[in-house]
C-alpha positions, 0 to 999 in steps of 0.5 A, spaced: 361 179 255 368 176 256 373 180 261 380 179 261 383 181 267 391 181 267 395 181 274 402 183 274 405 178 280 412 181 280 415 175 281 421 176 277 426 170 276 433 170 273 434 164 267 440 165 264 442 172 264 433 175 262 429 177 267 423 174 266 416 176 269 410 171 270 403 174 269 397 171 272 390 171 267 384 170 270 378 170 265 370 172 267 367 167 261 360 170 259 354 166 260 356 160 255 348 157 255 340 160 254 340 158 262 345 163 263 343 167 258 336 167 262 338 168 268 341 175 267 334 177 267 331 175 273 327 181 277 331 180 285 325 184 287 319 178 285 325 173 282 320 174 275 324 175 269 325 183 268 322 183 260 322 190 255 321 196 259 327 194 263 329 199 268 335 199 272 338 203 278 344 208 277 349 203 277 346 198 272 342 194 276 336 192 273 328 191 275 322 189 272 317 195 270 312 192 276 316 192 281 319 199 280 312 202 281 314 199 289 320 201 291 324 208 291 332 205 291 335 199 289 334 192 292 341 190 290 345 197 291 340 202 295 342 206 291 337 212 289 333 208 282 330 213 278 327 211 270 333 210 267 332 205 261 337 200 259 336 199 252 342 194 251 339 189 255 333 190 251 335 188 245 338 183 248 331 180 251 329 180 244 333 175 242 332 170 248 328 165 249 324 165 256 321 159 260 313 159 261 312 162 268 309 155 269 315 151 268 314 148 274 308 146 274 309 141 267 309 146 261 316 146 257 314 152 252 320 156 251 317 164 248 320 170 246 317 175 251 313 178 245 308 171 246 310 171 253 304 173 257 299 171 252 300 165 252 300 164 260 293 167 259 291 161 256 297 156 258 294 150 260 299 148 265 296 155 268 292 154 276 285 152 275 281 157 279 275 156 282 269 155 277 263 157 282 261 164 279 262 171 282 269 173 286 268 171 293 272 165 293 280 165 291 281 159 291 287 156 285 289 150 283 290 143 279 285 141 274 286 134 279 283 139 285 277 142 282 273 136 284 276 135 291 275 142 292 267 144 290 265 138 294 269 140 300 268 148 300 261 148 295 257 143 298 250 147 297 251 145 289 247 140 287 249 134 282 244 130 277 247 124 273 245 124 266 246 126 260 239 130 259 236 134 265 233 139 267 236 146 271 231 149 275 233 156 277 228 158 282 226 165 284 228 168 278 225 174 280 229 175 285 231 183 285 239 185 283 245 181 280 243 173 281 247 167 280 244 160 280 249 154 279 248 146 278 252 139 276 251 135 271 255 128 271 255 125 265 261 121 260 266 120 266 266 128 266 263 134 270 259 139 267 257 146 271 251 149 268 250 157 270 246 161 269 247 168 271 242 174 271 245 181 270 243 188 271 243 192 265 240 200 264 233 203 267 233 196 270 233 192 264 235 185 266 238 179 262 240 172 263 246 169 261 246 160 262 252 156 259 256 149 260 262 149 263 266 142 263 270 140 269 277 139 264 281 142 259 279 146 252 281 140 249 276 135 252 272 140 251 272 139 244 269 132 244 262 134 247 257 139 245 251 142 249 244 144 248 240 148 252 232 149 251 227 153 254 220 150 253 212 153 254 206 153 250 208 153 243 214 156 245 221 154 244 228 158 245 234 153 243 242 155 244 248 150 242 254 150 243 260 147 245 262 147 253 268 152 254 273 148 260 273 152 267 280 154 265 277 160 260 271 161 265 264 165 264 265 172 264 269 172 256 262 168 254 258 173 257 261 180 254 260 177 247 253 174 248 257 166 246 252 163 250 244 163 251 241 171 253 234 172 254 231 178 257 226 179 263 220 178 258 223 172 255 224 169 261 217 170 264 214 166 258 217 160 260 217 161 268 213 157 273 211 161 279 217 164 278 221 159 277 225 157 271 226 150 267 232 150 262 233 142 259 241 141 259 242 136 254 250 134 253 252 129 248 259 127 244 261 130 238 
């Protein structure tokens, strides 16, 4: 908003015989771009932008819904900050276009904050987090690094060249959750195949394998996989496209979108306890 403010200076000066006053106007210009506009909306707490539910302190200052569960008076006043809404500024947000919080890392995305926070969760600027899984490694960073990164801190994994190999999975009868993890070089690319044992019910255990390519969901879309297991007049085929490490394994495990089988199932194909699944990957 514009603000005028008008000063009398009270330099009266004589011309003729009219007694003249001289007023100063100093103009407070609204912000006269989206950058501006933007601006107003930056958390001074995270410095991330306070998007709808805003909140603000008893003199208007304003501070994002996650920051204001940390704090108990205002960063820019000190002054008490209770849950006072302020519902101007809301519809204000839902006018403006605001910048992907990976900006700085390349992505030009400009969003209203309803599509905001989805899109960061798929963005493909996002940090790659390390694809190894299980949680006990936090490492983050460029698709660049990913390879950089599992030789230096994963060394123990194993790679094979080709584009047909076999994933050997000894010990599958090892008790509780089991991670078995392997690389597979092929087409100038990275693949990494996991096979992953799960605890269910009563001691019900399932199996989960799927391929993962070392890349983006649109290099993704150019390979597709298929794992086999193979006994005696026995086969157990699963195909489908990789998922790229930036979408990660867990959601393909909830939805069953990989290769599932049971402890049964599993000792049908199994060797002495240790379990073969024939990867082949091929170009769409």
């Amino acid at each position: 908003m514009t603000e005028l403010l008008l000063q009398n200076m009270s330099h009266p000066t004589l011309s003729g015989s009219k007694l003249k006053t001289h007023f100063t106007t100093t103009v407070m210009t609204a912000p006269t771009s989206a950058a501006d506009l933007v601006s107003l909306f930056e958390c001074p707490v995270c410095f991330e932008f306070v998007l709808p539910p805003i909140l603000q302190c008893q003199n208007g200052h304003l501070v994002c819904s996650t920051c204001r569960q940390k704090i108990t008076c205002c960063p820019t006043c000190r002054a008490p900050i209770g849950n006072i809404r302020n519902l101007a500024m809301e519809k204000v947000a839902s006018t403006v276009m605001f910048p992907c919080k990976y900006f700085a890392s390349g992505c030009n995305a400009q969003l209203l904050h309803t599509d905001k926070q989805d899109h960061e969760e798929i963005c493909e600027f996002r940090p790659y987090s390390c694809p190894c899984p299980g949680a006990s490694c936090k490492w983050q960073g460029s698709l660049e690094q990913v390879m950089t990164h599992l030789l230096a801190v994963h060394k123990s994994i194993t790679t094979l060249k080709g584009e047909d190999i076999v994933f050997l999975a000894t010990d599958i009868n090892l008790p509780g959750a089991v991670d078995w993890v392997m690389m597979q070089s092929c087409f100038g690319h990275h693949f990494m195949l996991v096979l992953e044992k799960q605890e269910k019910y009563d001691g019900h255990q399932q199996f989960f394998a799927i391929v993962q390519l070392i890349g983006t969901r649109k290099q993704a879309e150019n390979f597709i996989y298929r794992l086999e297991l193979s006994g005696h007049r026995r086969r157990l085929t699963w195909e489908a496209t990789p998922r790229s490490i930036h979408d990660g394994v867990q959601s393909a495990i909830m939805n069953s979108d990989c290769l599932v089988f049971d402890t049964s199932i599993a000792k049908l194909f199994a060797d002495n306890g240790n379990l073969g699944i024939n990867v082949t990957i091929n170009l769409c």
